[in-house]
C-alpha positions as CSV (number, residue, x, y, z in Angstrom):
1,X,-45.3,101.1,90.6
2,X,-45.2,99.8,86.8
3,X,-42.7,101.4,85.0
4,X,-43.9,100.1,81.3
5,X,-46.6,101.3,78.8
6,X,-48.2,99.7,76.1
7,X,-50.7,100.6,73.1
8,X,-53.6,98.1,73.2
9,X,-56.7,97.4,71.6
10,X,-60.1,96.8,73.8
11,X,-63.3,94.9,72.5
12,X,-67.0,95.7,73.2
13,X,-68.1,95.5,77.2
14,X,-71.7,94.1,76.9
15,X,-73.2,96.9,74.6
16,X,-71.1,99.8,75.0
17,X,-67.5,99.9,73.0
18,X,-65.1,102.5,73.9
19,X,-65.6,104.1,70.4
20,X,-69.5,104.8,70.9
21,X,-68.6,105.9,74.6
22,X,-66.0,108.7,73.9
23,X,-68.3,110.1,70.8
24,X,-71.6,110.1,73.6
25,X,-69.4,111.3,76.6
26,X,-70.6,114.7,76.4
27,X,-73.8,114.0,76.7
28,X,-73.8,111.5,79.4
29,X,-71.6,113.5,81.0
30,X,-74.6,116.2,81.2
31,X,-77.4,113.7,82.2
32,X,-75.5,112.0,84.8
33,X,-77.2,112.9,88.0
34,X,-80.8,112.5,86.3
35,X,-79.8,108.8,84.8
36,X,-78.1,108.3,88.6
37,X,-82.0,109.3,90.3
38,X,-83.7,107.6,87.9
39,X,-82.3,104.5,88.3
40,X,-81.9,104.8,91.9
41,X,-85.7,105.2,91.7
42,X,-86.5,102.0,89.7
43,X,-84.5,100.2,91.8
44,X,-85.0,100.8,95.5
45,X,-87.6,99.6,97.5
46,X,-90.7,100.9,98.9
47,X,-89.2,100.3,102.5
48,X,-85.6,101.7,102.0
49,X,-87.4,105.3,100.5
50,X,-88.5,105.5,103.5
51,X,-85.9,105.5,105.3
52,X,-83.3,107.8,103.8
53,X,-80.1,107.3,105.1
54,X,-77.7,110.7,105.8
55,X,-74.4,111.5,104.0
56,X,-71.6,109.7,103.8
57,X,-67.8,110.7,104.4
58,X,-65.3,110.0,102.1
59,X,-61.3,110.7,101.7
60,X,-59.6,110.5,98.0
61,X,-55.7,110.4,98.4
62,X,-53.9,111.9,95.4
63,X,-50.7,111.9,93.5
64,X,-49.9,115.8,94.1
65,X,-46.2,116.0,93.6
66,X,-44.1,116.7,90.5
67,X,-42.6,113.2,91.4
68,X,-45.7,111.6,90.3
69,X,-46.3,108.1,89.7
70,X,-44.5,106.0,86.5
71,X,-42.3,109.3,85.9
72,X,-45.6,111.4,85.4
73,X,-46.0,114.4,87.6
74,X,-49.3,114.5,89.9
75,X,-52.1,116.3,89.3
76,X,-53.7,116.2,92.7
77,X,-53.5,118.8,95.3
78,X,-53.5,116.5,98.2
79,X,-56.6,114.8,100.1
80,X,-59.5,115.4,99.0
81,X,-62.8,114.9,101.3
82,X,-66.4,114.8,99.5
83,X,-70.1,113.9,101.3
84,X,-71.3,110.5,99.5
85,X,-75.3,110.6,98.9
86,X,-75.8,106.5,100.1
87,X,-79.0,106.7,97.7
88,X,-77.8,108.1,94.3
89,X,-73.9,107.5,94.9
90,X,-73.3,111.0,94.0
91,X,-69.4,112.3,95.1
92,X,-69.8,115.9,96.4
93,X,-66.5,117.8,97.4
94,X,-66.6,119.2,100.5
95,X,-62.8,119.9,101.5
96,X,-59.3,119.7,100.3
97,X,-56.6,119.3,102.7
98,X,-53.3,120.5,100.6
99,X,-50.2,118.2,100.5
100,X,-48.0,118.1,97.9
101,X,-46.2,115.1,98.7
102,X,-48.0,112.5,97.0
103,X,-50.0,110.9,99.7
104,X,-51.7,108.3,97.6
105,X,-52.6,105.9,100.3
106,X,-54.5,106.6,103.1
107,X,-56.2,104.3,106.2
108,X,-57.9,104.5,109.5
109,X,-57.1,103.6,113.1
110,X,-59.5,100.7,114.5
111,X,-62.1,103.9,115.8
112,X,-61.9,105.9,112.5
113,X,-60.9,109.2,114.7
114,X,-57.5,109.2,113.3
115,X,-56.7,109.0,109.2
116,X,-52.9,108.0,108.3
117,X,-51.2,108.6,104.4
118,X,-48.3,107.2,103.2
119,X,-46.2,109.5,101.3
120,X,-44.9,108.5,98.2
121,X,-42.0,110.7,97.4
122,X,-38.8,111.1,98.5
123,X,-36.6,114.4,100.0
124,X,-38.6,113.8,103.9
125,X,-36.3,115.9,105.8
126,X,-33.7,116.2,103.2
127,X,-33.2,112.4,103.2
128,X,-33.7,110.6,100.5
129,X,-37.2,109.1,102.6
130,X,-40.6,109.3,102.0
131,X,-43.0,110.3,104.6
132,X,-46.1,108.8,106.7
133,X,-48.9,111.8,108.2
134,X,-51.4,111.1,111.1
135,X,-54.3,113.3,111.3
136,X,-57.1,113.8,114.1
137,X,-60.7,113.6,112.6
138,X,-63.3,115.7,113.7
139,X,-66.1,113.4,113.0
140,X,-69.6,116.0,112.8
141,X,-67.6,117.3,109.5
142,X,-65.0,115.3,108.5
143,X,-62.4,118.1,108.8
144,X,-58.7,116.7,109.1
145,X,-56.3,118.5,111.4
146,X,-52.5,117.5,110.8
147,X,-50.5,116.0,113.8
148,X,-47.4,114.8,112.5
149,X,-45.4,113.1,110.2
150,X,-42.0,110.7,110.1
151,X,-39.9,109.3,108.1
152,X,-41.2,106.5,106.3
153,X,-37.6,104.5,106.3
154,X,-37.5,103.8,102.5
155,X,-36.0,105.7,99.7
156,X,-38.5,107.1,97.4
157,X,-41.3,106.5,99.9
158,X,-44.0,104.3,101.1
159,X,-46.4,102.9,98.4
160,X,-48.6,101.5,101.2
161,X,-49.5,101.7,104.8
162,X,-51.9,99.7,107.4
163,X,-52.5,100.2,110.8
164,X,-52.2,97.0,113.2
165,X,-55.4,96.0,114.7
166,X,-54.3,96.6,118.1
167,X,-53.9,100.7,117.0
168,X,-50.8,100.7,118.2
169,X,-49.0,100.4,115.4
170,X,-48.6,101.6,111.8
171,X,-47.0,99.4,109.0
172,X,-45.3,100.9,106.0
173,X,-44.0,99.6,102.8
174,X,-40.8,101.4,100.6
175,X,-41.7,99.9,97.3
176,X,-38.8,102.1,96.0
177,X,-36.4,101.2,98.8
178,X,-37.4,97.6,99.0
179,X,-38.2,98.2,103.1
180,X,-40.8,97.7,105.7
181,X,-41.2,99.6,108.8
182,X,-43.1,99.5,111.9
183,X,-44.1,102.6,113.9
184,X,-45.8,103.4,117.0
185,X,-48.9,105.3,117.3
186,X,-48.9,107.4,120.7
187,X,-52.0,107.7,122.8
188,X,-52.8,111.0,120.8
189,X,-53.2,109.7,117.4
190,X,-49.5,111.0,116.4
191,X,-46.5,108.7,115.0
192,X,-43.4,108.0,116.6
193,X,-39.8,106.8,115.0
194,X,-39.9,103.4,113.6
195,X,-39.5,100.8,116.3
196,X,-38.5,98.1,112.9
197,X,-36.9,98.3,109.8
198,X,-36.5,95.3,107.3
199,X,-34.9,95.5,104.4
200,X,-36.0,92.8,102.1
201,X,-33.7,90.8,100.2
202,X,-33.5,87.3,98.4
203,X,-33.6,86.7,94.2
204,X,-34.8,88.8,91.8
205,X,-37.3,87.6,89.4
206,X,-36.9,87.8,85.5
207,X,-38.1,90.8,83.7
208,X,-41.0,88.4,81.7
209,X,-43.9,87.0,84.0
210,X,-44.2,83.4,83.8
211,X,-48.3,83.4,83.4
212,X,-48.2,86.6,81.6
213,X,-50.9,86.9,79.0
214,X,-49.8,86.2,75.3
215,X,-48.0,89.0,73.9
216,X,-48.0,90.7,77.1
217,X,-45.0,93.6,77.4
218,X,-45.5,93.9,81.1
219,X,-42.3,94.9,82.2
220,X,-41.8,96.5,85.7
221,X,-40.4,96.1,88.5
222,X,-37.9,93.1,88.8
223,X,-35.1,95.3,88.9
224,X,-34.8,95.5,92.8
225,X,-36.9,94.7,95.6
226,X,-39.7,96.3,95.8
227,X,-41.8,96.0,98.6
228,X,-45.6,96.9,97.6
229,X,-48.2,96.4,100.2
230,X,-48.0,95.9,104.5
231,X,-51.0,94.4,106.3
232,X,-51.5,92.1,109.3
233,X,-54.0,89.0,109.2
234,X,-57.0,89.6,110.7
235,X,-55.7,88.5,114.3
236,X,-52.4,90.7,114.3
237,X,-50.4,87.6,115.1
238,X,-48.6,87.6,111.7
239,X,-47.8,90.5,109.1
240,X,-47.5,89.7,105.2
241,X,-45.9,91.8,102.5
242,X,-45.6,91.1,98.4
243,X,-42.3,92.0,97.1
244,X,-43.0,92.6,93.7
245,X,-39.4,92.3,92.8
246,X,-38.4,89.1,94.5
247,X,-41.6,87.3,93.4
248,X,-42.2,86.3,97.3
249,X,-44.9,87.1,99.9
250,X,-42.8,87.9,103.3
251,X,-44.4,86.6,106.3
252,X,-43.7,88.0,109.9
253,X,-44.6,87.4,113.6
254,X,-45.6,90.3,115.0
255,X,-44.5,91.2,118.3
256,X,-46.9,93.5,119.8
257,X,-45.5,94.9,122.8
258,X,-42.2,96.1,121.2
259,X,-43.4,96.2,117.6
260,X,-41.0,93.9,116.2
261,X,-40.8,91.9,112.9
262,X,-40.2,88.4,114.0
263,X,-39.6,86.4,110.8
264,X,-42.3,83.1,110.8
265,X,-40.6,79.2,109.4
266,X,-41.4,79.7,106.6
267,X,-40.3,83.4,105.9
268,X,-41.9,84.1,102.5
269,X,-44.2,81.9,100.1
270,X,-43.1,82.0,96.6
271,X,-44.9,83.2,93.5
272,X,-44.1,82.0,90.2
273,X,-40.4,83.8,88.8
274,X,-41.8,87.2,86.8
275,X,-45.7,87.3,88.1
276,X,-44.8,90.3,90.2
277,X,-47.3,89.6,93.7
278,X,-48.8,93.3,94.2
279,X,-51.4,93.2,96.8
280,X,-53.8,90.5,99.0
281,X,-56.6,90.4,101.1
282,X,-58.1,88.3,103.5
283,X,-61.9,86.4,102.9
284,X,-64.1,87.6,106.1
285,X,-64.1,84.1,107.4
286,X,-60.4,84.4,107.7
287,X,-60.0,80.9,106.4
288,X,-59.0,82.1,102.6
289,X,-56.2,84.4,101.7
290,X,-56.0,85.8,97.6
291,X,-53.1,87.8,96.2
292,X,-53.0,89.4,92.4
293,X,-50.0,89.1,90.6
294,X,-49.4,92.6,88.7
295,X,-47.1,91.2,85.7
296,X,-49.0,88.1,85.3
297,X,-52.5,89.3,86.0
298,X,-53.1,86.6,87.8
299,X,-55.2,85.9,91.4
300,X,-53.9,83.0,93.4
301,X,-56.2,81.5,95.9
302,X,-55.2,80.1,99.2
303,X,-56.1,78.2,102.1
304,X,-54.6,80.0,105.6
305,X,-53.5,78.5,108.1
306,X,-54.3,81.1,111.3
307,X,-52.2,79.5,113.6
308,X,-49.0,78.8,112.0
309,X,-49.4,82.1,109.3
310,X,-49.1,79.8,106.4
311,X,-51.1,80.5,103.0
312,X,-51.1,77.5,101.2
313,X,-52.0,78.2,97.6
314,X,-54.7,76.2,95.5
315,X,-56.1,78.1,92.1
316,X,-54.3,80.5,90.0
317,X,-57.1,82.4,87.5
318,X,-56.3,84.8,85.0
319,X,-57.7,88.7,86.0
320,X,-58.8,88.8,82.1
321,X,-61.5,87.8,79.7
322,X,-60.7,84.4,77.9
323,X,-58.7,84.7,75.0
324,X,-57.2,88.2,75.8
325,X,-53.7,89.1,74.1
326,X,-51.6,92.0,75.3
327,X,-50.1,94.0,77.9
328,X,-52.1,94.3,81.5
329,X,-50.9,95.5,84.7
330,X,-53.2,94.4,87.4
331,X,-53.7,96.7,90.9
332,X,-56.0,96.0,93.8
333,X,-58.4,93.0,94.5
334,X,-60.8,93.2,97.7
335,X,-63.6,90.7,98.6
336,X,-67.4,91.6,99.1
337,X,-68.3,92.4,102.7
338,X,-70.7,89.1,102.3
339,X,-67.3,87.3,101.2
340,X,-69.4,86.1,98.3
341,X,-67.3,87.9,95.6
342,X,-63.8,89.1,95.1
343,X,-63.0,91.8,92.8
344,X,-60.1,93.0,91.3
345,X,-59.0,96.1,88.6
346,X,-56.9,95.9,85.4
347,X,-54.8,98.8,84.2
348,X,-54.4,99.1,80.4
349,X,-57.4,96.7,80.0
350,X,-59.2,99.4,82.6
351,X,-61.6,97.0,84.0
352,X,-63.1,95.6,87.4
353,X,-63.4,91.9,87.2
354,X,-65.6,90.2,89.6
355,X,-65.0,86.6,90.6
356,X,-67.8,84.2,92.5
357,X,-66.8,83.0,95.7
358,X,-67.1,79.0,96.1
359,X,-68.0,77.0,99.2
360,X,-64.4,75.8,99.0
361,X,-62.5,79.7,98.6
362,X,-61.6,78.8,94.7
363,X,-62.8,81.4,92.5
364,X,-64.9,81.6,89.2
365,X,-65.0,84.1,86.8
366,X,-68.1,86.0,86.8
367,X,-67.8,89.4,84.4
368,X,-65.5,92.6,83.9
369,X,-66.9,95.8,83.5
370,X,-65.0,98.7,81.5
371,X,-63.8,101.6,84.2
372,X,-64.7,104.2,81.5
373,X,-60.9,105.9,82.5
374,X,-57.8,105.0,82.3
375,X,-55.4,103.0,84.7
376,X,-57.5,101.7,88.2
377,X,-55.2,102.4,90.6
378,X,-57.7,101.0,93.5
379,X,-61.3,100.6,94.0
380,X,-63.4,100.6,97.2
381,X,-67.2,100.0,97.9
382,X,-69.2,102.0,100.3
383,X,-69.8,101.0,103.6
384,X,-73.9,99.9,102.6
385,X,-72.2,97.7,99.7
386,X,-74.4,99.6,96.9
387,X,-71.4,101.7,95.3
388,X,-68.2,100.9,93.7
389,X,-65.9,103.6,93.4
390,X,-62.8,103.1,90.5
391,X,-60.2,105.8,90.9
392,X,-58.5,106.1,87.4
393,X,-55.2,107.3,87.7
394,X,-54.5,108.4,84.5
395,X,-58.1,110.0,83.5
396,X,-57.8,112.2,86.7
397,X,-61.0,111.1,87.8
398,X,-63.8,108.6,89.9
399,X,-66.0,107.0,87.9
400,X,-69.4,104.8,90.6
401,X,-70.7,101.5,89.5
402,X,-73.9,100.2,91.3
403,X,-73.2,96.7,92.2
404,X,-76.1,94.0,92.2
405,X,-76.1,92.5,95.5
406,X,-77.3,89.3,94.5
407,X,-74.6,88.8,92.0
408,X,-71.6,91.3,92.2
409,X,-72.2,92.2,89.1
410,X,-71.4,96.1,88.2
411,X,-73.1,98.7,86.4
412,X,-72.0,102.0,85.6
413,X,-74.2,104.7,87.1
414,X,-73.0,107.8,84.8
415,X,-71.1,109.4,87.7
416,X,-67.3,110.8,87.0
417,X,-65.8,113.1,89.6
418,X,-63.3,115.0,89.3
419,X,-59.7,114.3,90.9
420,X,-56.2,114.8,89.8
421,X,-53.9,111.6,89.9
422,X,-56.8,110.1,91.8
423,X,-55.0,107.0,94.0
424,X,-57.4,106.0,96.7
425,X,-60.7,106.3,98.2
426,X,-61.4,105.3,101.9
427,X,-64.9,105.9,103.1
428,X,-65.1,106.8,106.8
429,X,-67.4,104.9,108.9
């Protein structure tokens, strides 16, 4: 939820500048699918031609609302659902499921027959709320059909949900209101009222990050709490959320027969005063735990301790290139489904970073790739793990990188698709 801007200045990204890109756009804009099956072509085996593999379904959640993001109204029109060709990485619009009420995040039950969005904007009910929606999928088409929605307990709205892996329970932070909540999901895929509310509390942070880059004006969001991001561990014993404003990761028992918030000894992990902890995710082997700093645009690494919910924290890297100088807000991170590579976006820089995995969890910096639009909200990569998909806020649109297996590395495939505000993409499996 950065609040600040800042003009910047970008260098060359391997052999394309920024300068050379927007005066050829046009033109690669026009020869996209034909670069996209030409390189496809060069680079897939004789064994994987033959076995084509069918469509792909994807959501895109939007900003959609006058009440945009950063002050900015959206430009989306709600969710968006488009048929992903797994060989050329082509997006192809299929549907649009109108909702004006910003829902920019969106996730799955445990059996992907239900999709849930958080609703970032206030006025639920004439309350000063946001909202969270559950939908039925049909899953021959993709075709959402609405169920219900609820108060999301927060003013201004839910910036993030996650559904507990029992799926029987959704989990929703208020990055405006500074809350979490936990709500039942009933045997039919709909929502009930929250069964927990938390309101976070503790010390604010100061407005300049302590590991901010030099001559960084990232300014945001130490003015309250602010929770930004809800998720269980991979077990469902313990919930974690980043408050942004009070520089702390909050940790929680969860009780899963009442859906209760149970707070763990210790409560929170610290972050350093000012770096602003956004978002985390858990390595596949469940042993590692990494959270990315939004002010500092930083990545911490940690060692978790699955029994007692305890990350204990060992590397702090920088998101950016040596020797950058200047303002960077930093959004999502997620790990390779190999757990051999962590990736994470930059906004205002507008790159994907990439980050080699060691034997030990500590990470080393590997290469950044320019987004070519501005402001990576999140990224995801399809289910096969050939596709990245960067949905740039601010360029209204969803650019696909084709990622080297061997090394993570990204390489941009000449594919932009159209969305308004894009916020999310969620590929359904």
């Amino acid at each position: 939820m950065t609040q600040g801007k800042s003009d910047y200045q970008r260098g060359t990204f391997g052999r394309t500048t920024r300068r050379k890109f927007l005066k050829d756009a046009a033109g690669l804009a026009a020869t996209a699918p034909a670069l996209a099956h030409s390189r496809v072509g060069q680079n897939m085996s004789a064994t994987s031609a033959l076995f084509a593999p069918g469509p792909i379904m994807a959501y895109v959640g939007t900003y959609s609302s006058p009440q945009g993001p950063e002050g900015a109204p959206g430009r989306g029109q709600g969710i968006y659902l488009f048929e992903m060709n797994p060989a050329t990485g082509v997006l192809k619009q299929r549907e649009l499921f109108p909702n004006d009420g910003n829902p920019a995040c969106l996730t799955f039950d445990p059996s992907h027959t239900h999709l849930y969005s958080a609703n970032e904007v206030s006025g639920f009910q004439g309350t000063n709320s946001g909202s969270i929606s559950a939908y039925s999928i049909d899953r021959a088409t993709g075709h959402l059909t609405p169920l219900n929605a609820v108060s999301s307990e927060g003013a201004g709205g839910p910036a993030h949900m996650s559904i507990h892996p029992s799926g029987k329970f959704a989990l929703a932070a208020n990055y405006r209101g500074g809350t979490v909540a936990v709500f039942p999901i009933r045997a039919n895929g709909e929502l009930g009222p929250a069964t927990d509310v938390i309101e976070n509390k503790g010390t604010l942070g100061p407005v300049r990050a302590t590991d901010a880059p030099k001559g960084s004006f990232a300014i945001s969001g130490h003015d309250h709490p602010h929770a930004h991001m809800i998720q269980s561990d991979p077990a469902g014993r313990f919930v974690f959320s980043p408050d942004l404003g009070l520089d702390r990761i909050f940790i929680w028992k969860f009780d899963a027969d009442k859906g209760k918030l149970i707070p763990n000894d210790p409560s929170s992990i610290a972050l350093p005063p000012g770096d602003g902890p956004r978002h985390f995710t858990f390595h596949p082997n469940g042993r590692w735990f990494y959270s990315i700093q939004e002010e500092a645009s930083t990545l911490v690494a940690y060692d978790y301790d699955a029994k007692a919910g305890i990350p204990t924290p060992k590397q702090t890297v920088s998101t950016l290139p040596e020797g950058f100088t200047g303002t960077n807000y930093t959004s999502a991170l997620m790990t390779s489904a190999d757990g051999k590579v962590l990736y994470a976006a930059n906004r205002l820089h507008d790159s994907i970073a990439w980050f080699t995995i060691r034997p030990t969890g500590t990470l080393t910096f590997a290469g950044e790739e320019w987004t070519r639009g501005d402001y990576p909200r999140t990224f995801n990569i399809d289910p096969a793990g050939n596709f990245l998909y960067s949905c740039n806020q601010r360029a209204d649109n969803i650019t696909t990188f084709r990622v080297n297996r061997r090394t993570g590395a990204l390489t941009f495939a000449g594919q932009y698709t159209p969305v308004g505000t894009a916020a999310m993409i969620v590929f359904l499996t």
